[in-house]
Structures are given as structure tokens and as C-alpha cells.
C-alpha positions as CSV (number, residue, x, y, z in Angstrom):
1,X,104.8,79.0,110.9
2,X,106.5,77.0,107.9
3,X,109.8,76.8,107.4
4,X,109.8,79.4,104.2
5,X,108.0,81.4,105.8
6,X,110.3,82.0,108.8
7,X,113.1,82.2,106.1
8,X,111.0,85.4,104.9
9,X,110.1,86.6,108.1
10,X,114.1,86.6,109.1
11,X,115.2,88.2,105.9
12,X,112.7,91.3,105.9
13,X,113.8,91.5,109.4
14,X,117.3,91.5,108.3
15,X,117.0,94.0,105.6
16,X,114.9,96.6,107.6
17,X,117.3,97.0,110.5
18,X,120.9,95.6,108.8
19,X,121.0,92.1,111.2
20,X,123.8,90.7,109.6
21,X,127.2,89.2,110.6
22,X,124.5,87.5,113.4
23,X,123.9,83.8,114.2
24,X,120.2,83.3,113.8
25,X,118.3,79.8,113.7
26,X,115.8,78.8,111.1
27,X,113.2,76.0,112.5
28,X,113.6,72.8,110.4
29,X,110.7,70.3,111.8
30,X,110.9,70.1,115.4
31,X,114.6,71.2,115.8
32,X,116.2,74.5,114.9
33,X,119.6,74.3,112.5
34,X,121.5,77.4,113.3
35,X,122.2,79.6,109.9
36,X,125.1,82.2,110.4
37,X,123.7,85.2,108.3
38,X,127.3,86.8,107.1
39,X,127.0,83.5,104.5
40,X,123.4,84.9,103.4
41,X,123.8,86.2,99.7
42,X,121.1,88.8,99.9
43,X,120.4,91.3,96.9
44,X,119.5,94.6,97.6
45,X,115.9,95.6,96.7
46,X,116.0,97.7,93.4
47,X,112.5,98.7,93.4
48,X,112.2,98.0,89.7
49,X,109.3,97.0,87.5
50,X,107.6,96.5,84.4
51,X,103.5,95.9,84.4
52,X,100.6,96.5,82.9
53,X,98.1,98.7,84.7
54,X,94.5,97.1,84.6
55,X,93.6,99.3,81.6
56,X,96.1,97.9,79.6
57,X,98.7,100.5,80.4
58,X,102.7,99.7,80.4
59,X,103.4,101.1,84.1
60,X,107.2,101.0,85.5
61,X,108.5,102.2,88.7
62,X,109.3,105.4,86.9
63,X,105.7,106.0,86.4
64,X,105.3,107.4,89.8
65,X,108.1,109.1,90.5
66,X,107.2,112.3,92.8
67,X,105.0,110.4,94.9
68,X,106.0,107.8,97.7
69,X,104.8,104.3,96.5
70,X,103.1,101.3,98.9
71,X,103.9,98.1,97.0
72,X,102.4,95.1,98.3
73,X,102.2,91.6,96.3
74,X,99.5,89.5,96.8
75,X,96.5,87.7,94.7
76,X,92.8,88.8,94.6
77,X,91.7,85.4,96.5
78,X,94.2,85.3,99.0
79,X,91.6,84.2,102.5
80,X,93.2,87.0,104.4
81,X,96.4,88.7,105.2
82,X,95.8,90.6,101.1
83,X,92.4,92.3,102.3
84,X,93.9,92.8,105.5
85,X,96.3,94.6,104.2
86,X,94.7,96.4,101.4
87,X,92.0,97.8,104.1
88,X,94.7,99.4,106.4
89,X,96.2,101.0,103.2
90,X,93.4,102.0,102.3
91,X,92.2,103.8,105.9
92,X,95.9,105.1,105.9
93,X,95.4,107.0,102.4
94,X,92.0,108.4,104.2
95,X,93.8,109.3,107.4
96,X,96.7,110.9,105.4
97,X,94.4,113.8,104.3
98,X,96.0,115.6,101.6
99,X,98.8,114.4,101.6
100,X,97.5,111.2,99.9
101,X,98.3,113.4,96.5
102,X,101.7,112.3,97.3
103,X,101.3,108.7,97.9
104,X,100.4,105.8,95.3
105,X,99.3,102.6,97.1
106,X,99.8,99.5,94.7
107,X,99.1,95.9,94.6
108,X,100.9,93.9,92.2
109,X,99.5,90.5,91.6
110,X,101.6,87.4,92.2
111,X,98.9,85.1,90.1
112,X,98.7,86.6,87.0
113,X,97.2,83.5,85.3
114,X,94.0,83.6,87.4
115,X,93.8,87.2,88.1
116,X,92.3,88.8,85.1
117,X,92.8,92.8,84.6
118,X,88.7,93.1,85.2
119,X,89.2,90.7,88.1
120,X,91.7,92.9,89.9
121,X,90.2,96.4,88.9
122,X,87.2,94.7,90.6
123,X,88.8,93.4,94.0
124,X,90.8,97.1,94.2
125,X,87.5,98.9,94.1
126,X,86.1,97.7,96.5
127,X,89.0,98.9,99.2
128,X,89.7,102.5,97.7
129,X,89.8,103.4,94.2
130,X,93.1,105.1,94.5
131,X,95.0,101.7,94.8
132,X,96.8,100.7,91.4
133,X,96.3,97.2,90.2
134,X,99.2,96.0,88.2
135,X,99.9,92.6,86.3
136,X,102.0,91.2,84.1
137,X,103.0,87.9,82.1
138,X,105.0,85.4,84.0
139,X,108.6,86.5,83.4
140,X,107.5,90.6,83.7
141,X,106.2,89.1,87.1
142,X,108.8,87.0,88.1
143,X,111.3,89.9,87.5
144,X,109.5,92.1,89.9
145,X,109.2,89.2,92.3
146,X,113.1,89.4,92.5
147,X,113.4,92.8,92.1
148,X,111.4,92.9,95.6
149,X,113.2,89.8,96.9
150,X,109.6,88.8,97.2
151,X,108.6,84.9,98.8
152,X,106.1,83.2,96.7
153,X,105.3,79.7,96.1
154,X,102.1,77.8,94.4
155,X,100.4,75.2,97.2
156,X,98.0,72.9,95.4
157,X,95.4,72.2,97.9
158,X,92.7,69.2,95.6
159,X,93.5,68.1,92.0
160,X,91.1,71.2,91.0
161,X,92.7,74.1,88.6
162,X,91.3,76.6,91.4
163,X,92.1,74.2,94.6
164,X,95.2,75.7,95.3
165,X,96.5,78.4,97.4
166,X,99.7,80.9,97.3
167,X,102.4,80.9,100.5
168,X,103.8,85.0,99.9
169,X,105.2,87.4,101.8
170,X,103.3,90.3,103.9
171,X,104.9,93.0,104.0
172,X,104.8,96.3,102.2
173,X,107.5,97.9,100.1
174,X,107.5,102.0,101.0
175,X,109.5,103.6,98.3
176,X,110.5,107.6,98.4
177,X,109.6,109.9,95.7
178,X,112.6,109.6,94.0
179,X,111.9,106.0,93.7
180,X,114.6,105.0,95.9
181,X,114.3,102.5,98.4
182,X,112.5,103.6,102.0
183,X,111.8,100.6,103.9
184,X,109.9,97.5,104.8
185,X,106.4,97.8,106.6
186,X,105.0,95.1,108.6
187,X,101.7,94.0,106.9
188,X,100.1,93.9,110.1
189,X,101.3,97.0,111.1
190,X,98.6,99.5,113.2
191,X,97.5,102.5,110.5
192,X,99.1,105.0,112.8
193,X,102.4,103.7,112.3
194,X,101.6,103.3,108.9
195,X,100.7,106.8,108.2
196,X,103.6,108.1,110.4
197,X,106.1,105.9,108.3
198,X,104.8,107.3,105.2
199,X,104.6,110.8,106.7
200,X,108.7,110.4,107.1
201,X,109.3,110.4,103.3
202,X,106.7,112.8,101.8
203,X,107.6,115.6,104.3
């Protein structure tokens, strides 16, 4: 695990069970530096944003207000933790039943300069239909990014345009119907527990 990506790890963890005023260590190459976390300026998540939906339509976090929202950021050629994690949302929006009414599941794309609206209406379909696709130029992006406190960073892999690959984090944003803040769900989390943590704020 890279170093950012422990940093992200330790701040989700942070902000889902309030872990601060705690000595933690981050892993710096083959030693660990230890970080006191009471010094850790951390933002709290607003849940804001301002998109376009894959048709062209402006869509905002006020959009869906009545229904609990499943935000995850990602990019449509992500190898494998963004399927991942779009399949289990989509088997928990089966599981849920009826009560899927109440939930929107939506995948905001980190990448906007390579993932096309066609291009992302296409990689949503093919998990479950009901999943938003939402995009935006780079500073309508980057403002959600830190709305979300969200890790991302660009990792050229050749001297290609395409050869390149995107470190993010993995973890789902569950927001209540009143689009308030709910929680933070493990991307690898089991659907069970998904549809029980959703289950907690639509009932």
C-alpha cells in the first residue's frame, strides 16, 4: 500500500468513527514517522456538487433530495476496485426491493477529460441502469473532489496519452434524504452490510 493511500485509508477511518486527538503512524518507505492526528486539519464533508448528468443535465446534490444517495468517484477504466464496487451497488439496489425508490446510487467521474458523457452512460449500463453518471469540467470536478475530501492523483504509466492510471479513494459516500451527511462505506464492504447501512437511513 502507498503512502497516499494509507493517508486516505487513516482519514476515512478517522472521519467514520471520530479517531482523533490519537497518535497514529503513517508508513514512509520502510520506516513508520508517527503523525499525532489532533494537528490533522480535516474539513468536514459537505456533500456538495455541481455536474452534468450524462444527458447534458445540470444535476446538484439538491437534485435528489428525498432519496438516500451512494456517491462513489471513480473513472470508467479503472482495472478493478470501480466495477467492484459498482457491481455490489448494483446487487444492493436489487436486494433492497422496493425500497430502491428511495435510493440513488451515483458514480461521479474523477477523469472527466477521457470519460466522455456516451462513454460513461455506456460503462453504467452495463451494471444497473439505475446508477447516475455525472461529470463535469475540471474545476466543477475538482470542487466536488474537495467537497468529498476525496484522494485522487494522475500516475502516468508509458509516454502514451492513454498509458496512465488514477491512485483514488474506495469508498462510498451514503448521504440521508435530507442530503445531510450519513457515513462512509467501505468499498469492499459485503452487500449485506451494504443494504443494512442504507436500510438505517431510508427507514
Amino acid at each position: 500500500m502507498s503512502e497516499a493511500t494509507l493517508k486516505q485509508a487513516l482519514l476515512c477511518l478517522a472521519l467514520s468513527t471520530g479517531l482523533f486527538g490519537h497518535s497514529i503512524a503513517l508508513a514512509t518507505g520502510s520506516s513508520a514517522a508517527p503523525v499525532n492526528s489532533a494537528h490533522m486539519e480535516v474539513a468536514p464533508i459537505s456533500g456538495t456538487f455541481s455536474l452534468q448528468s450524462t444527458s447534458g443535465k445540470s444535476v446538484t446534490n439538491k437534485t435528489f433530495l428525498g432519496k438516500a444517495q451512494l456517491i462513489f468517484f471513480g473513472f470508467t477504466t479503472c482495472s478493478d476496485v470501480c466495477s467492484t464496487v459498482m457491481s455490489d451497488v448494483a446487487k444492493a439496489m436489487s436486494d433492497l426491493g422496493r425500497d430502491a425508490a428511495k435510493v440513488q446510487p451515483i458514480f461521479i467521474t474523477i477523469d472527466p477529460e477521457h470519460d466522455t458523457a456516451k462513454q460513461l452512460k455506456e460503462y453504467l449500463a452495463s451494471f444497473d441502469d439505475r446508477i447516475v453518471g455525472l461529470r463535469g469540467n475540471a474545476a466543477q470536478t475538482q470542487a466536488a473532489v474537495k467537497a468529498f475530501r476525496v484522494y485522487s492523483k494522475v500516475r502516468k504509466t508509458g509516454a502514451d496519452d492513454m498509458a496512465y492510471s488514477m491512485d483514488h479513494s474506495a469508498v462510498i459516500y451514503l448521504l440521508k434524504p435530507d442530503g445531510s451527511f450519513g457515513k462512509i462505506l467501505s468499498g469492499d464492504s459485503p452487500v449485506h452490510p451494504l443494504v443494512d447501512d442504507i436500510k438505517s437511513v431510508i427507514q
